[in-house]
GULUMBA-873889 format. One record per residue (C-alpha): residue in three letters; residue number from 0; chain; x, y, z. Coordinates in Angstrom, 1 decimal. Layout:
REM residues N
type=ALA, seq=NUM, mol=A, c1=X, c2=Y, c3=Z
...
REM end
This chain:
REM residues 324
type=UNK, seq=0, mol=A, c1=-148.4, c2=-67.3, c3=47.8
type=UNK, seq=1, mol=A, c1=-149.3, c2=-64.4, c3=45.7
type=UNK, seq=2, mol=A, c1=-147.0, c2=-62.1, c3=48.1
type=UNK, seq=3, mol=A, c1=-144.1, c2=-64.4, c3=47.8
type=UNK, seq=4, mol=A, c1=-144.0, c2=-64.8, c3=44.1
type=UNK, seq=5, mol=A, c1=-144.4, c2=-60.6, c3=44.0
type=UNK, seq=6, mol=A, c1=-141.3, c2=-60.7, c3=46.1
type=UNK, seq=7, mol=A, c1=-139.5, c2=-63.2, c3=44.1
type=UNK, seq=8, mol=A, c1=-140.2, c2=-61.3, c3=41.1
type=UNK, seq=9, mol=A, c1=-138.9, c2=-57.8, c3=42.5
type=UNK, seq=10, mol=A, c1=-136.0, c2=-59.7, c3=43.4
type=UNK, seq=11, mol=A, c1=-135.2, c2=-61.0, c3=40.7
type=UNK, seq=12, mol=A, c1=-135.9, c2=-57.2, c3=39.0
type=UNK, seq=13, mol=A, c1=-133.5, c2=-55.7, c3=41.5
type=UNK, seq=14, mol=A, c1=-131.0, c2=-57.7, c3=40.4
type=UNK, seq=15, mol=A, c1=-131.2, c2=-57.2, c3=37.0
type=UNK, seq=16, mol=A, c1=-130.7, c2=-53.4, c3=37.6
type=UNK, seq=17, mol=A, c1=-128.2, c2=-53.9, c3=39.8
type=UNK, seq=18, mol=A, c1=-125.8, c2=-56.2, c3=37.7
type=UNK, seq=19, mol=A, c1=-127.1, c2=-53.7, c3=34.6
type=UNK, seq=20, mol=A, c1=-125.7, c2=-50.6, c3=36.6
type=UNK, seq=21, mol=A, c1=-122.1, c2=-53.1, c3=37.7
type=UNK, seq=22, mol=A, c1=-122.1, c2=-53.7, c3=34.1
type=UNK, seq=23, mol=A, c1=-122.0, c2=-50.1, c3=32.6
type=UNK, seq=24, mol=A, c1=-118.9, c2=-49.0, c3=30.9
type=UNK, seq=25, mol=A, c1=-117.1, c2=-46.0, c3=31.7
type=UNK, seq=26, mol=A, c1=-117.9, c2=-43.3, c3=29.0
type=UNK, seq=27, mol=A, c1=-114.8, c2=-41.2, c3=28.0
type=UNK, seq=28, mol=A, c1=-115.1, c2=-38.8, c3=25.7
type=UNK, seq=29, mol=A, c1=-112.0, c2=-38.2, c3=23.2
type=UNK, seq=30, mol=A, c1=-111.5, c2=-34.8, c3=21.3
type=UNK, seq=31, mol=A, c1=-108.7, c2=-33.9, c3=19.1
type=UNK, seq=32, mol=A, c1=-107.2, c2=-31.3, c3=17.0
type=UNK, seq=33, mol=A, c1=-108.4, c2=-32.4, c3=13.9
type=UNK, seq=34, mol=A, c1=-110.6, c2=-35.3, c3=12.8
type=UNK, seq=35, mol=A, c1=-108.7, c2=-35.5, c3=8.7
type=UNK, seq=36, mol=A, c1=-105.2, c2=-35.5, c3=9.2
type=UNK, seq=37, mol=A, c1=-102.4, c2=-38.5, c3=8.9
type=UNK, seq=38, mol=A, c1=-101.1, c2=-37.7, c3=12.6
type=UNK, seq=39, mol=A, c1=-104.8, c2=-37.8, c3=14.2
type=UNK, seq=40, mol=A, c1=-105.9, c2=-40.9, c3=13.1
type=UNK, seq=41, mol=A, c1=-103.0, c2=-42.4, c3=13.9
type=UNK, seq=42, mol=A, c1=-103.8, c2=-41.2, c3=17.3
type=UNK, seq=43, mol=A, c1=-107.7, c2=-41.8, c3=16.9
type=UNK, seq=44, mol=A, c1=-106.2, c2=-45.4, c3=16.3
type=UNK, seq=45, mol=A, c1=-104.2, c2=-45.5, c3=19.4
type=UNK, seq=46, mol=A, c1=-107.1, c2=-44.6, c3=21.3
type=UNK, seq=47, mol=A, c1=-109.9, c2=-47.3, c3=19.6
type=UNK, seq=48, mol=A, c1=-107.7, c2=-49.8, c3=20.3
type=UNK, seq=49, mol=A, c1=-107.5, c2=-49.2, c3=24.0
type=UNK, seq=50, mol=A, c1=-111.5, c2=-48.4, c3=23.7
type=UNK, seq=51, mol=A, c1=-111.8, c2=-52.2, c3=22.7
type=UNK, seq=52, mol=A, c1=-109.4, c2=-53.5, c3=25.0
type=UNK, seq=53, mol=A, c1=-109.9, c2=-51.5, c3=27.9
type=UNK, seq=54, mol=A, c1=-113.8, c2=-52.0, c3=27.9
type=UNK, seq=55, mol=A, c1=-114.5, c2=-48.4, c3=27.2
type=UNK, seq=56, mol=A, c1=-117.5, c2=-46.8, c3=26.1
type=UNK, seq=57, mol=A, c1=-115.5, c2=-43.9, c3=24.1
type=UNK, seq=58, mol=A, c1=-116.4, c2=-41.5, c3=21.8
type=UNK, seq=59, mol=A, c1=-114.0, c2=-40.1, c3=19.7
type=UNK, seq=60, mol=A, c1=-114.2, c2=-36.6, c3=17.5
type=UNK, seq=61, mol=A, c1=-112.6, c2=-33.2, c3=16.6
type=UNK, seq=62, mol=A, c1=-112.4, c2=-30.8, c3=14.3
type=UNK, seq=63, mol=A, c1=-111.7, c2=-30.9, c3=10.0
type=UNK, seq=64, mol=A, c1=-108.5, c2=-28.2, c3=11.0
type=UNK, seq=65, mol=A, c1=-106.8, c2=-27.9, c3=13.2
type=UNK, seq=66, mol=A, c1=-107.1, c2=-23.9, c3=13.1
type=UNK, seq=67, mol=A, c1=-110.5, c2=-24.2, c3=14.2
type=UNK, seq=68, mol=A, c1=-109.9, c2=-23.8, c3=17.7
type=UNK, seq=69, mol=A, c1=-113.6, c2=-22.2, c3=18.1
type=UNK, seq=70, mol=A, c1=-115.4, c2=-25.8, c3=17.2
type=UNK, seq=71, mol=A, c1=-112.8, c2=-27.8, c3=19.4
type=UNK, seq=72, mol=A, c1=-114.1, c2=-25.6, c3=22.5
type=UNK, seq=73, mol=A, c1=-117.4, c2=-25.8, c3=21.4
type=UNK, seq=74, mol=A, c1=-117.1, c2=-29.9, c3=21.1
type=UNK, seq=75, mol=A, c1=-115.7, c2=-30.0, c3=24.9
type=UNK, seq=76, mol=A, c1=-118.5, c2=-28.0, c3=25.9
type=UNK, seq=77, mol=A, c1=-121.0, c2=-30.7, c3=24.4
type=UNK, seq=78, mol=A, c1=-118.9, c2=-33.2, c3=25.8
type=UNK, seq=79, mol=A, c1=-118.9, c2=-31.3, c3=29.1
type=UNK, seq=80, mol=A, c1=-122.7, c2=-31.3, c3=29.4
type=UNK, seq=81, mol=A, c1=-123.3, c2=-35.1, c3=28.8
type=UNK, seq=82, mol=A, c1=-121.1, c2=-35.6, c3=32.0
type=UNK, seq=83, mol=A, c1=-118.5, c2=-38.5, c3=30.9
type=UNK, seq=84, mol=A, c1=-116.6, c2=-40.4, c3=33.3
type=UNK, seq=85, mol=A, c1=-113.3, c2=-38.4, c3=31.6
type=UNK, seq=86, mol=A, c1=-112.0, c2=-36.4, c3=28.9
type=UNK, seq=87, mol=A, c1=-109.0, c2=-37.0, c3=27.0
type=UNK, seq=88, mol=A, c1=-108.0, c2=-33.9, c3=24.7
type=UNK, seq=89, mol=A, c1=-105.5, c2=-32.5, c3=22.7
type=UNK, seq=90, mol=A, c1=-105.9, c2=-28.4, c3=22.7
type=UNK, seq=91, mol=A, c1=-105.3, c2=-26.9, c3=19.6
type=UNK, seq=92, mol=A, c1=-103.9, c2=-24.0, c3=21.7
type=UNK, seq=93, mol=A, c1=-102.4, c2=-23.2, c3=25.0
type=UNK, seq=94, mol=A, c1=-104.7, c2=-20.2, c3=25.9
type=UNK, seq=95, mol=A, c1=-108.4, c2=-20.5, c3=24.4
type=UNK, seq=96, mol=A, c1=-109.1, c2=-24.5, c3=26.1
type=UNK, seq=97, mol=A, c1=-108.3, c2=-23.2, c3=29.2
type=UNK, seq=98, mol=A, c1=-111.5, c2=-22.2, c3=30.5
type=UNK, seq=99, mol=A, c1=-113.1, c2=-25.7, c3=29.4
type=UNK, seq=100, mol=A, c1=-110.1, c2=-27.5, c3=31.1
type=UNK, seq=101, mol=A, c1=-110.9, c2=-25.8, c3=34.4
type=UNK, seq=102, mol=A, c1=-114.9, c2=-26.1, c3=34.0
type=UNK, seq=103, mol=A, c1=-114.6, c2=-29.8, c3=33.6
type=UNK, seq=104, mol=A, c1=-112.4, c2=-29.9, c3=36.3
type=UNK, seq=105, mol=A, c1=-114.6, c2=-27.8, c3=38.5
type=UNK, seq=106, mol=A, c1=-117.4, c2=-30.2, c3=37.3
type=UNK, seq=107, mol=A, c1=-115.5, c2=-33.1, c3=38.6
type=UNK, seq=108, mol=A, c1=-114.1, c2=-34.6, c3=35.5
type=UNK, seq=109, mol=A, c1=-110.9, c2=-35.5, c3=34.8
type=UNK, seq=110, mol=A, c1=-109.0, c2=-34.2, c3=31.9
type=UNK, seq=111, mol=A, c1=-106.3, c2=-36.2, c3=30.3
type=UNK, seq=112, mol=A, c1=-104.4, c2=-34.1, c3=27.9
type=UNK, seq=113, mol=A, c1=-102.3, c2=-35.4, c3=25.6
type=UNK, seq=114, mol=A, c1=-100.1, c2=-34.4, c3=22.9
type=UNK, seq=115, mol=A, c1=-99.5, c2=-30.6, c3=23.6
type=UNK, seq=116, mol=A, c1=-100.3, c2=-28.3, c3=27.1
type=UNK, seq=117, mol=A, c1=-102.3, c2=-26.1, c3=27.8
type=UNK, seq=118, mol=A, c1=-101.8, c2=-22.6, c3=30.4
type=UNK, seq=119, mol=A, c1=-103.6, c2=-24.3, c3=33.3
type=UNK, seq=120, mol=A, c1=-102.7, c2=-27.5, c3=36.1
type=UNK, seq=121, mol=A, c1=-106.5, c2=-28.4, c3=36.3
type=UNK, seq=122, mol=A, c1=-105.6, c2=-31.4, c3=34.9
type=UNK, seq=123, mol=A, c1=-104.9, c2=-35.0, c3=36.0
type=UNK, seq=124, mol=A, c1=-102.3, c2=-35.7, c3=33.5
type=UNK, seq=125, mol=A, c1=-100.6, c2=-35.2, c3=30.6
type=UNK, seq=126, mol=A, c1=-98.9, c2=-37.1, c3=28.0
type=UNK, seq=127, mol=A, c1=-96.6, c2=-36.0, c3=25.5
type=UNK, seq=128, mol=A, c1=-93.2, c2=-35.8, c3=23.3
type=UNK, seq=129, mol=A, c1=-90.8, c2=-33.4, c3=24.9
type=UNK, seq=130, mol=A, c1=-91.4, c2=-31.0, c3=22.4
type=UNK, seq=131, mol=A, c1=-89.2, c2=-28.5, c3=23.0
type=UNK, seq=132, mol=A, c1=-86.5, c2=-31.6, c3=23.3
type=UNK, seq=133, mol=A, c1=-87.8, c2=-32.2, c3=19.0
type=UNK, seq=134, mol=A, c1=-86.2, c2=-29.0, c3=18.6
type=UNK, seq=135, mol=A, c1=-82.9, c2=-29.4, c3=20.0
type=UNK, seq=136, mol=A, c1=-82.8, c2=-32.5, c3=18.0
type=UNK, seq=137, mol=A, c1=-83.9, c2=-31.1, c3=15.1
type=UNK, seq=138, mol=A, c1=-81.1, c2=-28.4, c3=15.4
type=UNK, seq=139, mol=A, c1=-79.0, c2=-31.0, c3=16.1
type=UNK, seq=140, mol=A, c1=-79.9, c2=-33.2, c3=12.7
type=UNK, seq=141, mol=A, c1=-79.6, c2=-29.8, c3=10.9
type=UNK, seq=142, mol=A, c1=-76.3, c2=-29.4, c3=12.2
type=UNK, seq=143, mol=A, c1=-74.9, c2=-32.8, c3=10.9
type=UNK, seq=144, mol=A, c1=-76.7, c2=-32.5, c3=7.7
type=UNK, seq=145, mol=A, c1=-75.4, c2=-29.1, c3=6.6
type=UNK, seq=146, mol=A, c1=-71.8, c2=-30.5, c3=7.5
type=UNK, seq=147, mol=A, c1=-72.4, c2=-33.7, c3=5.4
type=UNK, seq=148, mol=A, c1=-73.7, c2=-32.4, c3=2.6
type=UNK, seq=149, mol=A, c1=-72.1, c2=-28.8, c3=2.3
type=UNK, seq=150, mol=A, c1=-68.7, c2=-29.3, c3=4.6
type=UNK, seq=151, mol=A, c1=-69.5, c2=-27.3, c3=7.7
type=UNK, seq=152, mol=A, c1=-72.6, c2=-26.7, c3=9.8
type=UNK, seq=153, mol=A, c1=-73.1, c2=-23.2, c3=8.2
type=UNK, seq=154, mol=A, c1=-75.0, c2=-21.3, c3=6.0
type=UNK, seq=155, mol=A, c1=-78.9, c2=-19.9, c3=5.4
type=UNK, seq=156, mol=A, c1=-82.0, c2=-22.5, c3=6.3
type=UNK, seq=157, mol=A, c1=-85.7, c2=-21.7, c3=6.6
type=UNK, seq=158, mol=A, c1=-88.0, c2=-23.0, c3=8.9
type=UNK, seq=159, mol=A, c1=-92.2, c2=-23.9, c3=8.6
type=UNK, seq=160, mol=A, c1=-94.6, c2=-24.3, c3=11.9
type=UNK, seq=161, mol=A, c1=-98.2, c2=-25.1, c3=11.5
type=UNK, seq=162, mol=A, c1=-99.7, c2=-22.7, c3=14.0
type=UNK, seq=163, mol=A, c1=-98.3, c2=-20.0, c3=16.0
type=UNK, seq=164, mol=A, c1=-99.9, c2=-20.7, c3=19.5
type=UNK, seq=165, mol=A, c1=-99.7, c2=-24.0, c3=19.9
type=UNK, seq=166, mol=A, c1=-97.9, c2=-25.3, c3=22.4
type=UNK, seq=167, mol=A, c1=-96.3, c2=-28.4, c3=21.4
type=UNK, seq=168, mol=A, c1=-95.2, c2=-26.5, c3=18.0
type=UNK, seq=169, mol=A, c1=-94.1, c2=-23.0, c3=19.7
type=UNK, seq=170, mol=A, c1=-91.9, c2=-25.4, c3=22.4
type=UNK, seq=171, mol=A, c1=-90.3, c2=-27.2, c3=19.1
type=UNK, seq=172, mol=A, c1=-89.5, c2=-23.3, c3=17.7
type=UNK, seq=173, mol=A, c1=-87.8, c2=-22.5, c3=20.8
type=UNK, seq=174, mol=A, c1=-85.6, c2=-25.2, c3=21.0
type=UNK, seq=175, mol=A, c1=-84.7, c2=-25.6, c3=17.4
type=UNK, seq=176, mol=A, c1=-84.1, c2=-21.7, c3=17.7
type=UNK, seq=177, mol=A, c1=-82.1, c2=-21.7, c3=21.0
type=UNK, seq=178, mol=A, c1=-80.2, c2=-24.6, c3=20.1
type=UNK, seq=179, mol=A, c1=-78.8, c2=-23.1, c3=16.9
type=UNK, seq=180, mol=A, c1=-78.3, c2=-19.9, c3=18.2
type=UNK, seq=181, mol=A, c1=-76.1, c2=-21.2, c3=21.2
type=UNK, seq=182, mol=A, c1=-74.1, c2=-23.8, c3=19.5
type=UNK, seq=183, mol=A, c1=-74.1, c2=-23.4, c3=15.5
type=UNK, seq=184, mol=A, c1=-73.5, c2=-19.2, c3=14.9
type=UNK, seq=185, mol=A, c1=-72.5, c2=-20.0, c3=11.5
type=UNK, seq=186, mol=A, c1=-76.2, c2=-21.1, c3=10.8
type=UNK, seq=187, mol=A, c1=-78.2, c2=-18.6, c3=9.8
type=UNK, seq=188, mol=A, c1=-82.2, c2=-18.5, c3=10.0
type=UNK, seq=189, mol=A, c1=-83.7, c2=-16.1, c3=7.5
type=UNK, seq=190, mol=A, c1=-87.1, c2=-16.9, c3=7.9
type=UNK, seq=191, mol=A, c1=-89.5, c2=-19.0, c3=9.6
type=UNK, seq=192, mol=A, c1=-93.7, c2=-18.8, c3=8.6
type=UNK, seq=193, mol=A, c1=-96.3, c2=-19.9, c3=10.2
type=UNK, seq=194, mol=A, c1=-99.4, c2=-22.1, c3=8.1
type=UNK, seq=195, mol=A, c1=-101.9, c2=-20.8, c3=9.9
type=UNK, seq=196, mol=A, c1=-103.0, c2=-24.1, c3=10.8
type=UNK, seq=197, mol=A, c1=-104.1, c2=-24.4, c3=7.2
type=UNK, seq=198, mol=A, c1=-103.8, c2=-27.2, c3=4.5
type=UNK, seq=199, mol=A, c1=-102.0, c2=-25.9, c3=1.2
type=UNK, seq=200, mol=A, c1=-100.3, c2=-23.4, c3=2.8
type=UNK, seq=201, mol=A, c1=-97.1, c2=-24.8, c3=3.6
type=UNK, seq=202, mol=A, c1=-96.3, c2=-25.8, c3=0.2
type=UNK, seq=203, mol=A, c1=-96.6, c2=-22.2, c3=-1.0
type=UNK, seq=204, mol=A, c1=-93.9, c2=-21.2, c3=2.0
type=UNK, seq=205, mol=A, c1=-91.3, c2=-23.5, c3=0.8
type=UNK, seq=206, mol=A, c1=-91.9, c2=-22.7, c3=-3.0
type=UNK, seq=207, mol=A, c1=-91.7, c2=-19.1, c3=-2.3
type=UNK, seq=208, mol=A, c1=-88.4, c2=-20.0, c3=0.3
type=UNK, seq=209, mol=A, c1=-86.3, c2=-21.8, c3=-2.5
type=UNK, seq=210, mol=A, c1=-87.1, c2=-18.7, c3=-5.1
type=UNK, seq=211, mol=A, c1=-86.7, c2=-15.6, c3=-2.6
type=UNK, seq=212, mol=A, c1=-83.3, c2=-17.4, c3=-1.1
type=UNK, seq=213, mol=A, c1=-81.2, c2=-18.5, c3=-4.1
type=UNK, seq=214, mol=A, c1=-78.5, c2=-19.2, c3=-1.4
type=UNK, seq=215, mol=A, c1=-80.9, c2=-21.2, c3=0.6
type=UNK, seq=216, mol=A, c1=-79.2, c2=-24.6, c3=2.3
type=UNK, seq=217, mol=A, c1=-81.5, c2=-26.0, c3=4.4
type=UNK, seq=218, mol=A, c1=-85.3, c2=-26.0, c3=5.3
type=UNK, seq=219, mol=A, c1=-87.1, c2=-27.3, c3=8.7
type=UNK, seq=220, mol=A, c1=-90.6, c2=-28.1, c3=8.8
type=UNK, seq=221, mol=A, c1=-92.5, c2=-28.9, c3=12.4
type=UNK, seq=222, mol=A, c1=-94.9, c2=-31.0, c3=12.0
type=UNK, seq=223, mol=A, c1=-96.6, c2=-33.6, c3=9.5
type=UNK, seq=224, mol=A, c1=-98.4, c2=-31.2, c3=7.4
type=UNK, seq=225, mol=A, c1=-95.6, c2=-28.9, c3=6.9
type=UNK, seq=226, mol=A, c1=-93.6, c2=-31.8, c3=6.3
type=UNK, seq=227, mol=A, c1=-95.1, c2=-33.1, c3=3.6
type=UNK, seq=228, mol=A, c1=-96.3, c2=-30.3, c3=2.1
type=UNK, seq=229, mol=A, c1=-92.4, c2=-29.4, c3=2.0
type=UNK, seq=230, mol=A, c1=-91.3, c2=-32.5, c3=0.7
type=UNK, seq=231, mol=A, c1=-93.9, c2=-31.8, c3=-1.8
type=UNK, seq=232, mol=A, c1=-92.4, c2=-28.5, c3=-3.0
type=UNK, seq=233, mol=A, c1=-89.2, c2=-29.8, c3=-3.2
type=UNK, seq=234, mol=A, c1=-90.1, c2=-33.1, c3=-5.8
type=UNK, seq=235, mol=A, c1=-91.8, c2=-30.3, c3=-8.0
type=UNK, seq=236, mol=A, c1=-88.6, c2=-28.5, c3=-7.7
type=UNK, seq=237, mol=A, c1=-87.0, c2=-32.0, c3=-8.0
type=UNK, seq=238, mol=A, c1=-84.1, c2=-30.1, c3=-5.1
type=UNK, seq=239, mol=A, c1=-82.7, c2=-33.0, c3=-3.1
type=UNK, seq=240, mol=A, c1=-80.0, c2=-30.7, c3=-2.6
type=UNK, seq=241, mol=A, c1=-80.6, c2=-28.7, c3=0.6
type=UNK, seq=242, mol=A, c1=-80.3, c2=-30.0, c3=4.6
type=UNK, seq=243, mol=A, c1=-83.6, c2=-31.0, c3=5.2
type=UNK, seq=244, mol=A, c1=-85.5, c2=-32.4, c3=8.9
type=UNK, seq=245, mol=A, c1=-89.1, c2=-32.9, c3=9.0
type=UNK, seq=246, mol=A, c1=-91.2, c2=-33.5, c3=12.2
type=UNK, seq=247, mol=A, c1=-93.9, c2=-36.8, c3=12.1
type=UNK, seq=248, mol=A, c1=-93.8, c2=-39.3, c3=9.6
type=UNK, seq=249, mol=A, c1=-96.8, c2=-38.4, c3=7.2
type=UNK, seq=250, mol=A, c1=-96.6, c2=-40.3, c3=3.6
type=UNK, seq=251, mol=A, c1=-94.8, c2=-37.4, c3=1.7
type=UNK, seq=252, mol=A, c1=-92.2, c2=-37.1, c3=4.2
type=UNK, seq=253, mol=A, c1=-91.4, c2=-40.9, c3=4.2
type=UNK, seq=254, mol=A, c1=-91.3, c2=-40.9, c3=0.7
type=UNK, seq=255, mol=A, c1=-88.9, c2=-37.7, c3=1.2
type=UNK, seq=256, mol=A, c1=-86.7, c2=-40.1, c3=3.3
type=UNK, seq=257, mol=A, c1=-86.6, c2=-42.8, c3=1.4
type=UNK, seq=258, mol=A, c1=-85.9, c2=-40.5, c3=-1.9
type=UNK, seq=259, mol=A, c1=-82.9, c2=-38.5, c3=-0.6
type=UNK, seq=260, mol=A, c1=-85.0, c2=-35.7, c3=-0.2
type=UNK, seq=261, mol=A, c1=-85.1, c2=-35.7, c3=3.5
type=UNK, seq=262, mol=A, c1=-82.1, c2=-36.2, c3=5.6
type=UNK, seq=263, mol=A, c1=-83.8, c2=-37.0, c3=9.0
type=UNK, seq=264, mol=A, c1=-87.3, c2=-37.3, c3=10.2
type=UNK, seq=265, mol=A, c1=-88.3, c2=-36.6, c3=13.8
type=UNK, seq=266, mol=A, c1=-90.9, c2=-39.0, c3=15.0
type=UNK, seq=267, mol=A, c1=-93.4, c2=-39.3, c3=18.2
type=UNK, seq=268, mol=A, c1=-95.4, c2=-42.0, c3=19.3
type=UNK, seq=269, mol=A, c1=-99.2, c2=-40.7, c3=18.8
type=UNK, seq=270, mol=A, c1=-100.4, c2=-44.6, c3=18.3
type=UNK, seq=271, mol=A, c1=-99.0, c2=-44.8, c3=21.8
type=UNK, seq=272, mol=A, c1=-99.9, c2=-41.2, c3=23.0
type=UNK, seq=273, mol=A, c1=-103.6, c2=-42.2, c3=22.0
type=UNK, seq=274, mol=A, c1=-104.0, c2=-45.3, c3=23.6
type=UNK, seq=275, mol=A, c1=-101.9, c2=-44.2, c3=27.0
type=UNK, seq=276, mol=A, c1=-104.7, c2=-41.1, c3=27.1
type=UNK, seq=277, mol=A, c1=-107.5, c2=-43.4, c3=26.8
type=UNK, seq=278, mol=A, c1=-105.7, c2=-45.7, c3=29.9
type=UNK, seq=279, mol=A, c1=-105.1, c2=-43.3, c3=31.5
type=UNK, seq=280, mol=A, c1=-108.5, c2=-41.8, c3=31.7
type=UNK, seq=281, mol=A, c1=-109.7, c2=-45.0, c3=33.2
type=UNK, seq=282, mol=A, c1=-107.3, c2=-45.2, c3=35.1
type=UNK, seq=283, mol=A, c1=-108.0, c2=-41.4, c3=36.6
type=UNK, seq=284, mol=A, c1=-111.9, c2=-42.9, c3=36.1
type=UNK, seq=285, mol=A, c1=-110.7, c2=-45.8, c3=39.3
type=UNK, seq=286, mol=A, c1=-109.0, c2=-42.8, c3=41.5
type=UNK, seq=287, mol=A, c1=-105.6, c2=-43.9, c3=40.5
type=UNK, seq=288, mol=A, c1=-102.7, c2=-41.4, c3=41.6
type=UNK, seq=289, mol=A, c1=-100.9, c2=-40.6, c3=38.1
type=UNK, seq=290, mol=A, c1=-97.6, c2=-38.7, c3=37.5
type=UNK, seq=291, mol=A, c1=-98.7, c2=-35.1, c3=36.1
type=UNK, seq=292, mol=A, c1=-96.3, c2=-35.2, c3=32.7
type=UNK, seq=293, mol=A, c1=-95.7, c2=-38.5, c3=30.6
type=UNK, seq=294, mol=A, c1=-92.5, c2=-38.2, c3=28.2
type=UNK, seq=295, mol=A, c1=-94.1, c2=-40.8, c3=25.2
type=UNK, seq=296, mol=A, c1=-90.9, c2=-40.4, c3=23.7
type=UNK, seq=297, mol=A, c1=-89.3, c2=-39.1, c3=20.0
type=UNK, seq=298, mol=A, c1=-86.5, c2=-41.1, c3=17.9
type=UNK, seq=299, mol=A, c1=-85.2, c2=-39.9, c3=14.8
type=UNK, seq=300, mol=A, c1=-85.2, c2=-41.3, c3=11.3
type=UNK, seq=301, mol=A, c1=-82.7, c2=-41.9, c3=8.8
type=UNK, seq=302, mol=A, c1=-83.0, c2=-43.8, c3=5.0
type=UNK, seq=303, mol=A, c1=-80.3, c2=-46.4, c3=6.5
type=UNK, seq=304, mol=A, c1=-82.5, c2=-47.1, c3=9.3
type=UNK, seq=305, mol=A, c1=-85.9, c2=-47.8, c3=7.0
type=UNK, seq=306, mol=A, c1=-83.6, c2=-49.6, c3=4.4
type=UNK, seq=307, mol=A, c1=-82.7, c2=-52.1, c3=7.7
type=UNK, seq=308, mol=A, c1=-86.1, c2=-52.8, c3=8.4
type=UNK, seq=309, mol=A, c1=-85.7, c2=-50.8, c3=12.3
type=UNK, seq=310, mol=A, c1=-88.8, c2=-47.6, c3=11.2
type=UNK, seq=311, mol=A, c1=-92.0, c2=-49.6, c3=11.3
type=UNK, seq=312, mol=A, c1=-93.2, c2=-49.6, c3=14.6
type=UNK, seq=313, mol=A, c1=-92.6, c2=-45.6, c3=14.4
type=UNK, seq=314, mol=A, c1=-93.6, c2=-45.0, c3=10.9
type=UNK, seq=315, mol=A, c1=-96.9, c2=-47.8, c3=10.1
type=UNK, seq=316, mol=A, c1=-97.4, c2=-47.8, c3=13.8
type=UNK, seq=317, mol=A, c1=-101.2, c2=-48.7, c3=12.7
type=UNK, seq=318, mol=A, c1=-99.5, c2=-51.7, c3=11.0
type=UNK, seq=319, mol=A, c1=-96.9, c2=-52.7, c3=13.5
type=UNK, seq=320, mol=A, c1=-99.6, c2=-52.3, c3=16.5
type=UNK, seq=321, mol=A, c1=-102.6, c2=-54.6, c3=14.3
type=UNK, seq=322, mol=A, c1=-99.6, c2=-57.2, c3=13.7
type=UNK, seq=323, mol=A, c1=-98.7, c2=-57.6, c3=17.9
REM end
């Protein structure tokens, strides 16, 4: 009797383990660019979301800057040693992640990338904007712009990236570049600086951009930091006078559309991009073939378009998404 109830009882035990181990969650870890900025939590949002939904145990960090490339390696390297089911990152840059792509993929973890490349294929997938496609558009809303406002696409613009380096914003440099260079020779680019990945600086570039070029008729600034810090410059300036495209939809530059300050802004999808990396990890997670490059798509912004009610879902995605 005694025998039988021990039985019973490590039965009943065995289960319990058992149904504890089915019940597990997958553990993805998540590691951005930066932890602060307007994009990032938009994508951080993206990505909690499908967490919740998906049945996720995920973990979600990166670093204050996005310049600190050192501490974004240094965070896969934790992650790396705690053994998640799968990684979803976002390299700050195309060269230095490399090695910590190809050890997590040597360690049997798949990497989901998402938002810009890195110089490796040891990944399972990655999802992105076409970046260098944001560039031809951007050339593109340049173009119209200087002919709207000035007569003709001609004249001097300057341009702003974030961070020489990085892949999505060096892909968006050659096509903007390319793309006015082969089809606009009466646009002239006299400068285009780099941030240095750094808060603070744009806004010093464009303020020292409409004093050194008196002639100046455009600017173009790459991403949402530069953007706003831009848009920035110009309200202090109070210039709503020169062709102006912005990348991202960060507060300053809505407000910059909004105000005639900003004649197109180029938009992603990083609610979407966050949420598809974290799916898609689970998915990699269940052995799931997946296609090596996901377009999330880009669709540019006009005042007449926000004024009709057709921007939310690109620039409150937060909103639009907590609303469906």
């Amino acid at each position: 009797m005694i025998k039988k109830s021990l039985l019973a009882l490590f039965l009943i035990y065995a289960v319990g383990i058992n149904t504890a181990v089915c019940a597990a969650k997958p553990r993805i870890a998540a590691i951005m660019k930066s932890s602060e900025s307007e994009y990032w939590q938009i994508v951080m949002d993206g990505a909690k979301v499908a967490g919740e939904e998906l049945g996720v145990d995920l973990s979600i960090q990166g670093p204050v800057a996005e310049s600190d490339i050192a501490k974004q390696i240094a965070m896969v390297e934790n992650a790396i040693s705690r053994n998640p089911d799968a990684i979803v990152l976002a390299p700050s840059a195309s060269d230095p992640l490399v090695p910590v792509i190809e050890k997590a993929a040597a360690a049997g973890i798949p990497m989901i990338l998402i938002d810009s490349g890195a110089n490796t294929d040891k990944y399972v997938s990655f999802l992105s904007s076409d970046n260098e496609k944001i560039g031809v558009l951007a050339a593109e809303e340049m173009a119209a712009a200087l002919k709207k406002k000035y007569g003709k696409a001609a004249g001097k613009i300057a341009c702003i990236t974030f961070l020489s380096g990085a892949s999505s914003l060096e892909l968006r440099k050659k096509g903007f570049d390319e793309t006015i260079q082969e089809k606009y020779p009466e646009i002239e680019i006299v400068d285009f600086r780099d941030a240095q990945g750094k808060i603070g600086i744009a806004i010093n570039i464009a303020q020292d951009y409409l004093t050194r070029y008196k002639d100046l008729k455009g600017i173009f600034a790459s991403n949402q930091p530069t953007g706003d810090e831009m848009v920035r410059a110009l309200d202090i300036a109070n210039n709503n006078k020169l062709a102006v495209i912005v990348v991202d939809a960060g507060p300053n530059e809505v407000w910059g559309v909004e105000n005639g300050f900003v004649d197109a802004m180029i938009v992603q999808k990083p609610w979407l991009m966050g949420y598809m990396g974290v799916e898609y990890a689970l998915k990699a997670i269940k052995g799931e073939t997946l296609p090596k490059f996901v377009n999330t798509g880009i669709v540019s912004i006009t005042r007449e378009m926000i004024e009709q009610g057709l921007a939310e879902e690109y620039i409150d995605p937060v909103a639009f998404h907590d609303k469906e």
